[in-house]
N, C-alpha and C positions, 0 to 999 in steps of 0.2 A: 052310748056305746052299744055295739049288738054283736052275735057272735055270729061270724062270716059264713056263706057257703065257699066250697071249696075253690068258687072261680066269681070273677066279677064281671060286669059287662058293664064298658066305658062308654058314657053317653057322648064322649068328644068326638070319637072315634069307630065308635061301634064295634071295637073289639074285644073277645072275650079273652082277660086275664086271669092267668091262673096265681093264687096265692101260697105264700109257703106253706104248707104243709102245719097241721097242729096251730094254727090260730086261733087262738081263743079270743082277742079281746083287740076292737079296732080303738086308736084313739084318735085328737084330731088333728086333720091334715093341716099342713101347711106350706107351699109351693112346691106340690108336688110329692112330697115325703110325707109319709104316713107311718106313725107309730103303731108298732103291730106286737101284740103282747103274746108269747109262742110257750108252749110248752117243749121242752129238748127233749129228747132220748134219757139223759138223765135224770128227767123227772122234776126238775125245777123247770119255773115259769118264769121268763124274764120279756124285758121291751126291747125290741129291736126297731131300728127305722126305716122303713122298703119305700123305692122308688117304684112306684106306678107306674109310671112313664118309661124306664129303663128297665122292670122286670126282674130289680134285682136289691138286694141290700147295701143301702146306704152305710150303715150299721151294724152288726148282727146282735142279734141279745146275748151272745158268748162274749161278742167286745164290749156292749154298752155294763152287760151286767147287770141295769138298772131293776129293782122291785117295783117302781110307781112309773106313769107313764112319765117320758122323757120329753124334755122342753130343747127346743134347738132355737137359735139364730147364729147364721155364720158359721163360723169355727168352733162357738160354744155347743156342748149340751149341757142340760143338766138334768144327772141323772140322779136315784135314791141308791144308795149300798148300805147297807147292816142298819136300815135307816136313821142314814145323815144322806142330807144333798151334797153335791160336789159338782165340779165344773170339770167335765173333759172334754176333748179332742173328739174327733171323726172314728181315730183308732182306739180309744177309751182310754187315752192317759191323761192321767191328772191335769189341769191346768194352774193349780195352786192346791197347796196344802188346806186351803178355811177348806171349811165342811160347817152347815146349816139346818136347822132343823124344820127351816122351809124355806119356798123356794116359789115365786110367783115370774110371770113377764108382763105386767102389762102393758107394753109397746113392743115395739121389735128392737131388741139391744137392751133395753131398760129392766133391768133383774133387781127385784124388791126381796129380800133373802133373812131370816132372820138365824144371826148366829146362836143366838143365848137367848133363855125366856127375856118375854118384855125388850127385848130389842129389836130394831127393827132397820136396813139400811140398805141404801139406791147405793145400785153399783153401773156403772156404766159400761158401754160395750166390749172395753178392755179391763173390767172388773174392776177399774177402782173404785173406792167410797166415794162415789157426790154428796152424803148425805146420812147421816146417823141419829136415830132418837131413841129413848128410852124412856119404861113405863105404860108400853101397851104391850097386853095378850095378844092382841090380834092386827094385822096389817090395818095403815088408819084407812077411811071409807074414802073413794076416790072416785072418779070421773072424766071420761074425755071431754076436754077442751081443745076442739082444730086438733092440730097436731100435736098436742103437749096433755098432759096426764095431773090433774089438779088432784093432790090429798089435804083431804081435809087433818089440822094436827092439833086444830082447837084453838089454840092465841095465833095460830099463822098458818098459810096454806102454800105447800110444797109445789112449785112449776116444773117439770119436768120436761124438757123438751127433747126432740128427736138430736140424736148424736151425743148427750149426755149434757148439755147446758142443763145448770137448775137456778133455780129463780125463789129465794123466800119472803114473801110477801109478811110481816107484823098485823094483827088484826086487832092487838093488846088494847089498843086505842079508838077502835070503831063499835060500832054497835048492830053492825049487822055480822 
């Protein structure tokens, strides 16, 4: 992350954009939408999501609200308030009551979230649970496989594939 000059010049295009005003803090892009962490008038710092492309906010950090940079795919974001994660909208409304005390994506659509210490659970594109375990501090160590997202969970390893299929493989019985 670096802190912006006032305009950017698009190597796609070779034109020079201007950014909002009071940017403190880029984060990373992803098609096209670029988390942009802004200082207001008010004096609070929050993330909002700006279109490069269109010149304008996706987002604003008055509607996202969010304190930690903001996660999108689709309809979701997920943003931090009074720090807990949450899942809202475009316009920044709720998408569900849960709230998280973290909040990862590692695919597009596949949110690893943990509600409670030592919990840890796959939610798929329309937020259901795929998948719940308990007993770890920390998200378990994982890796792409092709299109699918392999966690290691110790006696068995998590598949996770694109669109929210999950796949758990027993390992109780092998040796490697």
């Amino acid at each position: 992350r670096v802190v912006p000059p006032p305009e950017a010049w698009r190597l796609d295009t070779g034109a020079v954009v201007r950014w909002p005003t009071a940017v403190k803090e880029i984060g990373r892009v992803a098609g096209g939408a670029w988390p942009l962490r802004v200082k207001l008038p008010s004096g609070r710092v929050w993330w909002g999501i700006w279109s490069l492309q269109e010149g304008r906010w996706l987002a604003s950090p008055q509607v996202l609200r969010s304190e930690s940079e903001p996660l999108f795919h689709g309809e979701q974001v997920a943003v931090q308030r009074g720090g807990q994660w949450l899942f809202v909208n475009w316009q920044g409304q709720a998408l569900s009551p849960a709230r998280y005390r973290e909040v990862e994506m590692d695919l597009p659509g596949l949110w690893v979230v943990s509600p409670e210490d030592s919990t840890w659970e796959w939610l798929a594109p329309d937020l259901s649970v795929l998948n719940r375990i308990e007993g770890r501090l920390t998200s378990p160590p994982h890796q792409r496989w092709g299109d699918a997202m392999v966690y290691d969970l110790g006696e068995e390893l998590l598949l996770c594939f694109p669109g929210g299929r999950v796949q758990r493989l027993d390992l109780s019985q092998h040796t490697e």
